[in-house]
N, C-alpha and C positions, 0 to 999 in steps of 0.2 A: 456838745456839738462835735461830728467827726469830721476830722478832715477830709479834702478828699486824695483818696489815692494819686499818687506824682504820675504824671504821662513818661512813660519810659521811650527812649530814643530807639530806632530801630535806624538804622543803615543798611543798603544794599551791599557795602562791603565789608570785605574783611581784612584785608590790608593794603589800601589806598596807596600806599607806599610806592608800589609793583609797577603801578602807572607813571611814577616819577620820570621825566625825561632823564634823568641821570640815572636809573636802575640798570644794572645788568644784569638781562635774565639769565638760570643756567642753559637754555638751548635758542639757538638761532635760526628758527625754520628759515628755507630756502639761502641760505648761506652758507650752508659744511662745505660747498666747492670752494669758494672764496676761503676761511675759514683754514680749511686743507693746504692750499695754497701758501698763505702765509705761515703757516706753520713750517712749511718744507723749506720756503726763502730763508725760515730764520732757524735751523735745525741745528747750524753749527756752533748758536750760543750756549746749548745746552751737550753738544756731543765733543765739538773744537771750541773754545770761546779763547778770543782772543787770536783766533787763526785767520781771522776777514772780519771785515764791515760789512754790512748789507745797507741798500736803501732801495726804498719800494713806494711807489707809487698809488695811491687807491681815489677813485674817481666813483663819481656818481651824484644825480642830481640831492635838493633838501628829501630827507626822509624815507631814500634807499637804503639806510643803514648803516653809513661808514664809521660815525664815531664808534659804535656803539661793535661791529664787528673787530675795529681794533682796540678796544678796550676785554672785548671777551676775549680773544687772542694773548692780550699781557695781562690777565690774572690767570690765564694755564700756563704761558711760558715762565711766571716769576715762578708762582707753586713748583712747576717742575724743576726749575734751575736751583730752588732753595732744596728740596727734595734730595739733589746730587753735589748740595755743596756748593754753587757756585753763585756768588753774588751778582746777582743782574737787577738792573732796577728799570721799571717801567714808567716813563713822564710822559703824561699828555697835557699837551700846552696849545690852548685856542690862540691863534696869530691876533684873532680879531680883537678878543680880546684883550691882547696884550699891545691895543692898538696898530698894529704893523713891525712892533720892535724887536729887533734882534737884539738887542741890550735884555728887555724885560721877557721875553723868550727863555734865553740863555739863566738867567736868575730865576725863574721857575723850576729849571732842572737842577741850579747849584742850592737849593735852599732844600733841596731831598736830603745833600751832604754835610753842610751846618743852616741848619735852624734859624740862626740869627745874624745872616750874612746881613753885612749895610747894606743899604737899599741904591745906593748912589757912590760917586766917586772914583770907579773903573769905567773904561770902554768895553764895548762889546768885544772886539778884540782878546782883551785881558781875561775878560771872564769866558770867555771860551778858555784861554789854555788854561787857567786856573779850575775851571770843570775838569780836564781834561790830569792836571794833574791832581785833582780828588780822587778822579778814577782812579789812577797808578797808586797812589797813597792809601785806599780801601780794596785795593786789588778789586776792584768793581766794573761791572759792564753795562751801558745805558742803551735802551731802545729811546729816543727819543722822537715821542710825535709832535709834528705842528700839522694843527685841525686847522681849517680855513685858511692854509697857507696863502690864497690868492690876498689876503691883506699883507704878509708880509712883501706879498712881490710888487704889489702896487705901492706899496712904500717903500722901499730900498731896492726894488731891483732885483738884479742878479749876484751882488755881493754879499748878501749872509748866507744864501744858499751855498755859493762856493764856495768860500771860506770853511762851513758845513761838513761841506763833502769833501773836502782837501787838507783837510788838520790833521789826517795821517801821513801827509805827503813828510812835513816835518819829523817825525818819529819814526824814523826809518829804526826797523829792528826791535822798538816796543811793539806792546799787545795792541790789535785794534780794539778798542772797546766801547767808541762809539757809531751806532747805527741808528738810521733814519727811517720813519715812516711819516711820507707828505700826505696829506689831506685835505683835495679841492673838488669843489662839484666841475667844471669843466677844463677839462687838458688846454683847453684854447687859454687861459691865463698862461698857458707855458712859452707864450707865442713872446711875450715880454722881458723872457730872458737870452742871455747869450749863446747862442748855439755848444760852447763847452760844457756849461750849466744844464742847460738843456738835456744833454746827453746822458748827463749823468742821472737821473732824476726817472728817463724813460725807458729804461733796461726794463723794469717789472714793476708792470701795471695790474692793477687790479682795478677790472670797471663794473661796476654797479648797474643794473639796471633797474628800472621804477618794477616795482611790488604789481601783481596784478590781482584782480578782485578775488581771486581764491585764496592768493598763498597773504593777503592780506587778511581775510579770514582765520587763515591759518594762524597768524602771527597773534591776532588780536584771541584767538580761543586759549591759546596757552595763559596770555592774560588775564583772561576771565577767573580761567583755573585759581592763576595767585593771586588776584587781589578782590573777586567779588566771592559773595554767600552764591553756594548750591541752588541753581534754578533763577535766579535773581535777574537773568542775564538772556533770552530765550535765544532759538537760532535766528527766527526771524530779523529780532533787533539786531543781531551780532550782524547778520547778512548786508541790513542797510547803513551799521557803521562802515561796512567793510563796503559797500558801495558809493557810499558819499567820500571814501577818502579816495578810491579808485578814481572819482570824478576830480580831484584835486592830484590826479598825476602820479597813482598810487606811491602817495607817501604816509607810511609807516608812523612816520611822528607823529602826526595830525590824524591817523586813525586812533590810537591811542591816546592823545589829548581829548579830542572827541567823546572817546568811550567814558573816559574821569570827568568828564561836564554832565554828559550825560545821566551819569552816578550819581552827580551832585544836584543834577537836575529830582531827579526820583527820591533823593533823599529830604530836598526841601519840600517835596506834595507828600513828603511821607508815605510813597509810593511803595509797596515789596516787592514790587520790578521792575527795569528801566525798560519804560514804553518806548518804540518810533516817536512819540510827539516829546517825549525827552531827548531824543539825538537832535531833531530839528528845532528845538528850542537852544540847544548846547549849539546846534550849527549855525543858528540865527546870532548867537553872544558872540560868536569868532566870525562869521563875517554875515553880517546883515546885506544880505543883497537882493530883495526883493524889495523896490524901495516903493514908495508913494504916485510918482511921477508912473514910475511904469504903471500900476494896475492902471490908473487913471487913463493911460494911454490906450488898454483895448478896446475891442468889439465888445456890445454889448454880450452877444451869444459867447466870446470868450469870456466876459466873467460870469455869466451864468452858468457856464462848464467848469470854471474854475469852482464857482461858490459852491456848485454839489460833489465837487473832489473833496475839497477842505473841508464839509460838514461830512462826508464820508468818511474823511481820515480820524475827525477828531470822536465819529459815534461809532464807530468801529474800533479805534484803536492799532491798526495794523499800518505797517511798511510799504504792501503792495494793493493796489485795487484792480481786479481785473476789466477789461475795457467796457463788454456788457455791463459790469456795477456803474460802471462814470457816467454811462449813458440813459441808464437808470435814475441815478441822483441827477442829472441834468434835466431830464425827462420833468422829475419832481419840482424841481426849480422854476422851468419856464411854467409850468403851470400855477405854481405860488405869484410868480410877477404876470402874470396873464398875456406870455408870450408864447409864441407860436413856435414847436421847436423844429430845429434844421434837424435835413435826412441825414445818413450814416456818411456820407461820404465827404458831408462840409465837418462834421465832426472833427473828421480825421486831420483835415486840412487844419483847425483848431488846434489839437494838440500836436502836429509838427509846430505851429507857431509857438506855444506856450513851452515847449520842448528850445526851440532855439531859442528865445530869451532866458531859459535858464531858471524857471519857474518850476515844471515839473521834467521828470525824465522816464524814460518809455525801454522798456526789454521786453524780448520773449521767453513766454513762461517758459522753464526747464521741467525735471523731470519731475515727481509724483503729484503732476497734472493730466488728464484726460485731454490730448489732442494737446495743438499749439495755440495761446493767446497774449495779447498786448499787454504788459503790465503796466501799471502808473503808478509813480515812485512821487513824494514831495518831499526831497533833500535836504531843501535847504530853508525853509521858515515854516514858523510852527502852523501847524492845523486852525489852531484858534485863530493866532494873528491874522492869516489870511483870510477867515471867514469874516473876524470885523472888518476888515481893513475894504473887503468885497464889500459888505453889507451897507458901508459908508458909502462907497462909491454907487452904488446902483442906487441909493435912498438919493446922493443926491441928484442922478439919472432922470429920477422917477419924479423930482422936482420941477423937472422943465431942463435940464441942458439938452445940450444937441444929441438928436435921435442917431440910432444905429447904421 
């Protein structure tokens, strides 16, 4: 008796890793301005160190890119400053995390310099100048980030900031060798401190703006690169990752969270490449928002324009349907229910409505199409789902509830 041959695993990727929210890639499309910037604010730790502090501001809504540009920033400034000799160390400390606390803040940066500092038993206070005399004692220079700083100010105020920014006031004629970089999605938190505080804080700002559907593209194809298999990944699909996170306020994070479901989507159907109906299955697990109560609530002729979109999406397999195809699959539908179909222009009045609920979404075709037409996108729930979810509702239509 022969065994039979083992089923060997096949993955769309190749190092899943790439996709981790904490990866830093080595390039940052659409940020070398920003990028530039902080480099020049902080030039003198690497050329003067110990000739000024600096503190800098960076602003921008979730999934602009803030952590993640000042993190690329200090593994170039550390490299280069270890390169010329000069001891500088780079701490990123989430506020939120550390609940709001300037105490456990401050102990995230002293535990760079001993390892096995107590956990308890100083004031914030204290362990600031005892940070401060680590530095002097390692001849050492700290860039110090707090990420979501608006927790620490909603919990303390204006007093760790200051404190912060004025612990050189005491050391007159030592090295300064601590610097700040704050990080909050809206400057309007800054409204809750004291106008000295304040001051200090808004010298040099760096503001973020939301990602737009191309350079989210962009971002997400460098991805592709490092973490999926050659072809695995088509432009199509990469186009409707990159437009369903555009629909979420082009955020960066969540196109990439996205694209790794997606992955993992195509990996469990054993897929060799992640379909559209894997992003909208990946988009349905992170937020299910086409619920029950809505289909049930349309027009009849809207779910039968809906059900031959979703049987389109799911026997074709693609991103976009052009508007003649919907009208087509519709076409096919009222005549399966033995309904009479509406002219082109109640259509249209249909998909505005289906468009503002949030169900499908609507462009015009770009370039290597012949003329201009309407495309139909289904973002955000999968093909299949919505084709039971329709077939449910019109079988129970077709029972006897209230007519159209």
């Amino acid at each position: 008796m022969h065994s039979s041959p083992e089923h060997s695993y096949f993955s769309v990727f190749k190092d899943e890793t790439k996709l981790d929210i904490n990866y830093v890639p080595p390039r940052l499309p659409h940020r070398n301005h920003q990028l530039n910037l902080l480099n020049q604010f902080f030039r003198f730790t690497v050329e003067k160190p110990g000739k000024m502090a600096q503190r800098v501001l960076i602003t921008g809504k979730i999934g602009t890119g803030k952590t993640v540009l000042s993190q690329h920033f200090g593994l170039n400034i550390v490299k280069e400053a270890q390169e010329k000799g000069i001891n500088l160390h780079y701490v990123h400390v989430n506020c939120r995390e550390c609940r709001g606390s300037l105490f456990m803040t401050l102990q995230q940066a002293i535990l760079n310099f001993f390892p096995r500092f107590p956990g308890r038993g100083y004031s914030a206070e204290e362990l600031l100048h005892m940070l401060m005399r680590a530095l002097d004692e390692e001849n050492a220079y700290l860039i110090l980030v707090m990420d979501e700083l608006e927790a620490l100010i909603r919990t303390a105020g204006s007093d760790p900031i200051y404190s912060l920014t004025r612990v050189q006031e005491s050391r007159l004629g030592a090295p300064q060798r601590l610097s700040l970089i704050c990080i909050l999605r809206e400057p309007k938190h800054l409204d809750m401190l004291d106008s000295s505080t304040r001051s200090t804080l808004q010298r040099n700002i760096i503001r973020l703006e939301e990602y737009s559907r191309q350079q989210l593209l962009d971002i997400l194809s460098d991805r592709v690169e490092l973490a999926f298999r050659g072809e695995s990944v088509s432009e199509e699909t990469l186009s409707f990752v990159a437009e369903s996170a555009a629909l979420e306020g082009g955020d960066a994070r969540y196109a990439i969270e996205l694209l790794w479901r997606a992955g993992k989507y195509a990996d469990a159907s054993e897929a060799p490449t992640v379909l559209p109906e894997h992003v909208r299955e990946a988009t349905a697990s992170i937020y299910p928002t086409v619920r029950r109560d809505t289909i049930s609530s349309l027009g009849l002729h809207e779910k039968l324009l809906l059900l031959g979109v979703a049987r389109s999406f799911k026997q074709r397999g693609t991103a976009y349907l052009p508007m003649g195809e919907v009208e087509d699959a519709y076409a096919v539908v009222c005549e399966e229910y033995g309904e009479k179909r509406r002219g082109h222009t109640q259509l249209w009045k249909y998909v505005r409505e289906l468009s503002v609920l949030g169900i499908i979404e609507t462009d015009i075709s770009g370039a290597g199409r012949r003329g201009k037409t309407t495309l139909i996108s289904l973002p955000r729930v999968p093909a299949s789902d919505l084709e039971r979810e329709l077939s449910r509702a019109l079988y129970v239509k077709r029972r006897g509830s209230c007519a159209d």
